[in-house]
KEPAKE-817258 format. One line per field, with one value per atom (N, C-alpha, C): residue number from 1; z, x, y. Coordinates in steps of 0.1 Angstrom, whole numbers. Layout:
n	(NUM;...)
pz	(Z;...)
px	(X;...)
py	(Y;...)
//
This chain:
n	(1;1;1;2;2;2;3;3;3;4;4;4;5;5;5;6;6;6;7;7;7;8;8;8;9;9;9;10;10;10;11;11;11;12;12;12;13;13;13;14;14;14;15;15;15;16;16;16;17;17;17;18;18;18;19;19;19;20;20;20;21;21;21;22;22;22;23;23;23;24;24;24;25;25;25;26;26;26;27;27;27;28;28;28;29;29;29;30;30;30;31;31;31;32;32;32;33;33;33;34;34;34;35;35;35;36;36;36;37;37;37;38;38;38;39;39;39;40;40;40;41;41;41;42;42;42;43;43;43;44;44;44;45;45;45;46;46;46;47;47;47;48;48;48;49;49;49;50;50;50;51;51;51;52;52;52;53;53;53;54;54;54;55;55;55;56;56;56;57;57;57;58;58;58;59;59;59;60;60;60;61;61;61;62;62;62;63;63;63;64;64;64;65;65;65;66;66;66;67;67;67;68;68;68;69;69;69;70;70;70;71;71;71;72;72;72;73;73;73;74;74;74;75;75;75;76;76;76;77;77;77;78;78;78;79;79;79;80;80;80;81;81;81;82;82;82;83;83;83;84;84;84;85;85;85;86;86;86;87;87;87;88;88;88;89;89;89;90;90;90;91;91;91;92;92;92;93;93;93;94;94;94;95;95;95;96;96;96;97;97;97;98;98;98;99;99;99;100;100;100;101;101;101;102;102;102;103;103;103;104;104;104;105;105;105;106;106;106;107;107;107;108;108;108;109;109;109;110;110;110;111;111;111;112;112;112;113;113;113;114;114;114;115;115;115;116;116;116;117;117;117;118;118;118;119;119;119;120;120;120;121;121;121;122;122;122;123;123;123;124;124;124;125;125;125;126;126;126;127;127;127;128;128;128;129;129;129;130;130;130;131;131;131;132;132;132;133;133;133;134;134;134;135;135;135;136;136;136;137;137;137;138;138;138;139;139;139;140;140;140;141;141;141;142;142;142;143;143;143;144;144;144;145;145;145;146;146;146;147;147;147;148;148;148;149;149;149;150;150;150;151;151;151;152;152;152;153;153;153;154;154;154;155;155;155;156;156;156;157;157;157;158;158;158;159;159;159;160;160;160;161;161;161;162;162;162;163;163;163;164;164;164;165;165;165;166;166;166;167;167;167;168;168;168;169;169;169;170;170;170;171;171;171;172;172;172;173;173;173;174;174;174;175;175;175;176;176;176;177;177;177;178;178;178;179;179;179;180;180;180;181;181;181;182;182;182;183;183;183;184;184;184;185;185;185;186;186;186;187;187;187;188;188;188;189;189;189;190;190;190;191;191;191;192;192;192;193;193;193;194;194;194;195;195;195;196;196;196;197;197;197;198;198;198;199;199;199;200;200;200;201;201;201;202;202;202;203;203;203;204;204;204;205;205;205;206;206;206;207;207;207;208;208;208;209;209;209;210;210;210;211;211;211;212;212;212;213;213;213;214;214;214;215;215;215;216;216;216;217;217;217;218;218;218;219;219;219;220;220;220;221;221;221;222;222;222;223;223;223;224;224;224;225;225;225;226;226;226;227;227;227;228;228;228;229;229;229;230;230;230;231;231;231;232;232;232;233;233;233;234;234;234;235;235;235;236;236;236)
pz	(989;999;996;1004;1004;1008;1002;1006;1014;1015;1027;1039;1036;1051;1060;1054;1064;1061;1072;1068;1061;1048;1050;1063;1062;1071;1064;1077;1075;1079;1073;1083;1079;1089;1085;1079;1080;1074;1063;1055;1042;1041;1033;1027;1016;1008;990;994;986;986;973;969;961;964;950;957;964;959;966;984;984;999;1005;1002;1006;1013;1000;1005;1017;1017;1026;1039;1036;1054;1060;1047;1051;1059;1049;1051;1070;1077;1092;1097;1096;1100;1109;1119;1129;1124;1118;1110;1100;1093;1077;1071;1060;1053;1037;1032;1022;1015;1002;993;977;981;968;966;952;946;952;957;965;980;984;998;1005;1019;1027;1036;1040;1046;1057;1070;1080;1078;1078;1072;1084;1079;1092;1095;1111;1120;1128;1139;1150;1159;1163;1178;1179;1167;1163;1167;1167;1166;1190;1196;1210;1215;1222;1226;1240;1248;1259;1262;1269;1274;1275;1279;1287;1283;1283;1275;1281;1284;1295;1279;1284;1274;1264;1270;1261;1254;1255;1248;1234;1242;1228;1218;1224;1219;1204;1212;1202;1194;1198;1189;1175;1182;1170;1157;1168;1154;1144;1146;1135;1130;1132;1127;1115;1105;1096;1094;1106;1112;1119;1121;1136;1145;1159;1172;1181;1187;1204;1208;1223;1235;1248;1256;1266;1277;1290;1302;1300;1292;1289;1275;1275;1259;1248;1231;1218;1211;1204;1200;1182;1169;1157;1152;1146;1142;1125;1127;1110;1097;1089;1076;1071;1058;1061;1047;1046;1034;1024;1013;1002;1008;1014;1020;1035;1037;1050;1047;1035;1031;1021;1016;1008;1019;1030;1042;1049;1050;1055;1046;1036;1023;1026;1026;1027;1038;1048;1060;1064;1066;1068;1058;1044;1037;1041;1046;1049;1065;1069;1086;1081;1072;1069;1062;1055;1054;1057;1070;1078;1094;1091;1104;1102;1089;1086;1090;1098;1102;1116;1120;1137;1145;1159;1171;1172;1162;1161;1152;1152;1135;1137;1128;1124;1119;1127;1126;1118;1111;1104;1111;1108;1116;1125;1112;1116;1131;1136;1152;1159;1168;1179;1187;1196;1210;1221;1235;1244;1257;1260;1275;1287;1294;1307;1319;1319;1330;1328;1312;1315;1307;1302;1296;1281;1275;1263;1257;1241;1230;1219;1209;1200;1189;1177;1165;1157;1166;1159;1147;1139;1125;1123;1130;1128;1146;1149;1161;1158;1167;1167;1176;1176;1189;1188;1196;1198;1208;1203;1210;1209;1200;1199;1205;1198;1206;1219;1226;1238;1238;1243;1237;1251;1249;1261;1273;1282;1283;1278;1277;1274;1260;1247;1232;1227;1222;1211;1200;1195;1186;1189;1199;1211;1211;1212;1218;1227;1233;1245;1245;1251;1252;1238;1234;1218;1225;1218;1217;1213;1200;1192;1191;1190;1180;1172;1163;1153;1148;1147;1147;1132;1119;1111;1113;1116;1116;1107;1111;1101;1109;1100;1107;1119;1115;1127;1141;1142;1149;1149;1147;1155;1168;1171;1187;1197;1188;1200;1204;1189;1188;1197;1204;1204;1220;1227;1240;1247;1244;1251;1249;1234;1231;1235;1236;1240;1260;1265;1278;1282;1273;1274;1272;1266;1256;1266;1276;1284;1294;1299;1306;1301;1290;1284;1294;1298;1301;1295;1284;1275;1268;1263;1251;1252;1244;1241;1235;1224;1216;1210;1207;1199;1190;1177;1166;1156;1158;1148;1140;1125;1112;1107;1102;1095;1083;1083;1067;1057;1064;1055;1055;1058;1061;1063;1059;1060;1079;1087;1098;1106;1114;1125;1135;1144;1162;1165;1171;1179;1193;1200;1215;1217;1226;1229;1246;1254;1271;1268;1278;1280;1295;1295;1308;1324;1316;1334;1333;1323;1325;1322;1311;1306;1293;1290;1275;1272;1256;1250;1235;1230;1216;1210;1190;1185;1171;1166;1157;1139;1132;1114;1107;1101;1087;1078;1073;1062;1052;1042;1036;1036;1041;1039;1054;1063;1077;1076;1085;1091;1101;1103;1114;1125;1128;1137;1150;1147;1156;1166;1181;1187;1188;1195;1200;1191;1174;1167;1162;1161;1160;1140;1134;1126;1121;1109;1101;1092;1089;1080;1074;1061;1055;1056;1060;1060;1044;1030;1022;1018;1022;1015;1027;1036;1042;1037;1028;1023;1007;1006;988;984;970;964;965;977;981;983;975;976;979;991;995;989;994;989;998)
px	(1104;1098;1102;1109;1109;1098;1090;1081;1085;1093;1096;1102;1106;1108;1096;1083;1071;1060;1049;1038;1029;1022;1008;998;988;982;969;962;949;938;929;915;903;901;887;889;897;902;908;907;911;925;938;946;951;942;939;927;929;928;926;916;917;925;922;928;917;903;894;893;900;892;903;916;927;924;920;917;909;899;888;892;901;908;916;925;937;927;922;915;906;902;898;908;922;931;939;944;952;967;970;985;986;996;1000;1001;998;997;1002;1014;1017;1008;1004;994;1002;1004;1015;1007;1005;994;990;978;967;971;984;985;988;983;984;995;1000;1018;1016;1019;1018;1032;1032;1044;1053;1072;1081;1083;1083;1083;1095;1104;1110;1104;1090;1084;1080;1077;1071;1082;1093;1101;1107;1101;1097;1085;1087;1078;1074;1080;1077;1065;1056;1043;1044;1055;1063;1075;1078;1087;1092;1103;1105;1107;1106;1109;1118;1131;1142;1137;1137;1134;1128;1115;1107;1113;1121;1127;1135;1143;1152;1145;1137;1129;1120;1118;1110;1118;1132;1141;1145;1141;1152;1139;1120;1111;1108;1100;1095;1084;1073;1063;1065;1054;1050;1044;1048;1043;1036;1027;1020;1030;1034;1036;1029;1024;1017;1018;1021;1023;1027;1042;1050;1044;1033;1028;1031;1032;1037;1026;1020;1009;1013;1010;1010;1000;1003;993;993;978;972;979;975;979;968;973;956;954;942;931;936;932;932;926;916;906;916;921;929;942;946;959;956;940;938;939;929;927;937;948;960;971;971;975;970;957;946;951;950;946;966;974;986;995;989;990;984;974;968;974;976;984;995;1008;1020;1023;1008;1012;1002;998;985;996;1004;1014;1030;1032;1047;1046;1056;1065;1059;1053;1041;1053;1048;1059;1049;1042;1034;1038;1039;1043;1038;1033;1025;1034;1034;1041;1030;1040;1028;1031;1025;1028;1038;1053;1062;1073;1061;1067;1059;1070;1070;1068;1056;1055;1053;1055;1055;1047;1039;1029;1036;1051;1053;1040;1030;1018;1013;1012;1007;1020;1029;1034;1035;1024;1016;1030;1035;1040;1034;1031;1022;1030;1023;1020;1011;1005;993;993;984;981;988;985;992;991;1003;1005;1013;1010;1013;1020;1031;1039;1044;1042;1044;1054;1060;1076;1085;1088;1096;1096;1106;1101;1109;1101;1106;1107;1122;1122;1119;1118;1116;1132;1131;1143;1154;1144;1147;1155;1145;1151;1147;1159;1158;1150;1147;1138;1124;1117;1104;1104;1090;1088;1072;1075;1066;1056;1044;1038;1037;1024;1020;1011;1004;994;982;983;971;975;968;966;954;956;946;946;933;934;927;932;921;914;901;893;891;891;889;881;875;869;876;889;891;897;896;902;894;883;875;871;872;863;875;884;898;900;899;907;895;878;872;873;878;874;887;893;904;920;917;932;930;919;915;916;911;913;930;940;950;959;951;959;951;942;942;949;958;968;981;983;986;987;1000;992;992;1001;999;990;980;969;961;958;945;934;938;924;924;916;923;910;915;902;903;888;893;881;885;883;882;865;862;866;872;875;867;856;845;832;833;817;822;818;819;817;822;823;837;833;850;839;849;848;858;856;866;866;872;870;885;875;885;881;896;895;893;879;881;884;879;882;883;872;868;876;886;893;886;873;868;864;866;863;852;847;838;842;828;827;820;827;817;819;811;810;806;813;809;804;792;794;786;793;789;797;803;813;814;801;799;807;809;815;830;832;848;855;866;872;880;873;881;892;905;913;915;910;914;929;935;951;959;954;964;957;945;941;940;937;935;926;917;901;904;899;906;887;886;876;870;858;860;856;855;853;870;877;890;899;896;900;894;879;876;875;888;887;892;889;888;890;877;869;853;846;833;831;813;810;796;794;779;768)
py	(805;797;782;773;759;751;744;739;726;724;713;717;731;731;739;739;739;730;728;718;726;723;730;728;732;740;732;724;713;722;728;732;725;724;715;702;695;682;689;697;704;705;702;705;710;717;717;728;739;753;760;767;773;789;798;812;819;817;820;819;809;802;807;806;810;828;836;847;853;844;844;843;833;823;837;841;854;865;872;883;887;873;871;867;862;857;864;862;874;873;857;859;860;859;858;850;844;827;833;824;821;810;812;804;798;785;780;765;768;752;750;755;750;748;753;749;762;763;774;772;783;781;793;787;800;807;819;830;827;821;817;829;827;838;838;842;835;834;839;837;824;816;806;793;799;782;786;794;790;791;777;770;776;786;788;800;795;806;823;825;839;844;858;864;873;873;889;901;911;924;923;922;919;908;897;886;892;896;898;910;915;929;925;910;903;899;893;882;893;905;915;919;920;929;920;907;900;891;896;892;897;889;898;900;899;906;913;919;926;918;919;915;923;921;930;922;928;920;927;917;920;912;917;913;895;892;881;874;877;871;879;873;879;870;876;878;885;874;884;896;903;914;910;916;913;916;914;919;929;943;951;945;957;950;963;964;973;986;982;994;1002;997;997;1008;1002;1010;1021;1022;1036;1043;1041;1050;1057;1046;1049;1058;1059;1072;1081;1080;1089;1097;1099;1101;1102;1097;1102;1107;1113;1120;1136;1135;1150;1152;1145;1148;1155;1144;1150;1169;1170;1184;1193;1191;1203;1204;1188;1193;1195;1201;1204;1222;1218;1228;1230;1223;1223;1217;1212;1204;1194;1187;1175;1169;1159;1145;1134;1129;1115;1105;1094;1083;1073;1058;1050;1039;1030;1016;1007;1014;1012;1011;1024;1031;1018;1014;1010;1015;1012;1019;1012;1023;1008;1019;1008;1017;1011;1017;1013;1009;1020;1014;999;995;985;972;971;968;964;969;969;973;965;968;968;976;976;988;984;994;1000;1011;1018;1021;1024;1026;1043;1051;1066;1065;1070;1076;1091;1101;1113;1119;1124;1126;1140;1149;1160;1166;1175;1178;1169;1162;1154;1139;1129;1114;1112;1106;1104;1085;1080;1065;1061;1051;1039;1036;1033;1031;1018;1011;998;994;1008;1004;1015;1020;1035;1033;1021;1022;1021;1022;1022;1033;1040;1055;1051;1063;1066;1077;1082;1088;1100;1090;1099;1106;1118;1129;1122;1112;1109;1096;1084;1078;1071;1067;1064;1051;1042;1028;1029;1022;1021;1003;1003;990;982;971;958;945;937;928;919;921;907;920;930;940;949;948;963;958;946;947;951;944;945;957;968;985;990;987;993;995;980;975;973;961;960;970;971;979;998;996;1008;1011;1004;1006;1005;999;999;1011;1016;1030;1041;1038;1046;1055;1043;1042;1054;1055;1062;1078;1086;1097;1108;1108;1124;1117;1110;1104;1117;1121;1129;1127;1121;1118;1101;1095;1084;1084;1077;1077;1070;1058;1049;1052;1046;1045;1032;1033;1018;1013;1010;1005;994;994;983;992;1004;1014;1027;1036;1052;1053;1056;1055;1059;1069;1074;1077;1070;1075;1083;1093;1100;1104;1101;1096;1111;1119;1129;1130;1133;1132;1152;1150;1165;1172;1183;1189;1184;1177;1169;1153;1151;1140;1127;1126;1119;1121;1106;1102;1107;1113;1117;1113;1113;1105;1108;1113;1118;1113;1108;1099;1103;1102;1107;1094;1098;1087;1092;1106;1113;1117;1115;1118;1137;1144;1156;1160;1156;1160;1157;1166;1165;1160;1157;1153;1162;1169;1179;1173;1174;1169;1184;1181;1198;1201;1189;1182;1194;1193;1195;1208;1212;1225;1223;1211;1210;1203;1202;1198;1189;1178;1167;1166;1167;1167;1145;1143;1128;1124;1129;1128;1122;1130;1133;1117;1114;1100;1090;1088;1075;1081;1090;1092;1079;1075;1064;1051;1050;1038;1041;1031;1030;1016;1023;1006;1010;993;990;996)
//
């Protein structure tokens, strides 16, 4: 990192940072910040050096591949996504660790963050925490590296992203038409929702926060112990 070729970062009249405060700022933060003697550095991006409101698809398409973040894009806007927490990424071991082998040798697979996906109904691009795709990927038309219509997916929660994963990113992923189930995971509290469409074409919700209960996915016809997704993490 060259420190002259960016400004630190003023908050609060503040320019001088400890690691403490630094952490604090990161951890609720929706971007990424580099932390060098006491100065905080927004992580260089390329969405960052245009200045324009609106983005057609391709644009942002370009602009993602040669990022070293992750981006949403939504109906012309690009938008960064978080960085996770310790608790975020045990869960995420956890939990697409036991997918990868309850669904080997199945016509279901668990994807990690990495998969790009894209909702044609609404124009939504995003990267779920595990998405699940069954019978094989189906790409977008637009980019072979985009896929389309998952089975599952699974949000793990964090403070600056559970209202979003609960309310808006959810009525999004509605739209969705193979979606079956979607189910997020708290990563600051023993806590899973599971929101499954049933017969009559509506959402239903059933909720764990027992380390003694399980996670019954129907979609996949498979039982995920919720002990064994918040193994080695303890809260207060």
């Amino acid at each position: 990192m060259f420190k002259d070729a960016r400004k630190p970062l003023v908050i609060n009249g503040k320019s001088k940072f400890s690691e403490e405060e630094y952490l604090e700022f990161e951890r609720t933060s929706i971007e990424k910040h580099e932390y060098h003697n006491g100065e905080i550095f927004l992580v260089h991006e390329p969405a960052a050096e245009y200045k324009r409101a609106s983005y057609s698809e391709e644009e942002y398409l370009t602009i993602e591949k040669a990022s070293n973040i992750k981006h949403e894009y939504y109906k012309g806007e690009i938008f960064a996504m978080s960085g996770a927490s310790d608790s975020h990424n045990e869960i995420f071991t956890n939990l697409f660790g036991a997918l990868t082998v309850k669904l080997k040798g199945k016509a279901c697979r668990p994807y990690g963050s990495d998969k790009r996906m894209k909702i044609p109904e609404n124009s939504l691009y995003t990267y779920p925490d595990i998405s699940i795709y069954c019978n094989g990927l189906i790409h977008a038309e637009n980019d072979g590296d985009t896929s389309i219509l998952p089975t599952i997916i699974i949000e793990i929660l964090s403070a600056s992203t559970k209202s979003y994963d609960r309310s808006e990113k959810f009525k999004l992923y509605r739209d969705i038409p193979s979606l079956k189930e979607y189910i997020l995971i708290d990563s600051e509290s023993i806590s899973i929702e599971a929101f499954r469409l049933n017969k009559s074409n509506h959402w239903e919700l059933e909720e764990m926060k027992l380390l003694s209960e399980s996670l019954i996915i129907p979609s996949l016809n498979i039982v995920i112990k919720v002990n064994d997704i918040y193994e080695n993490l303890r809260f207060n």
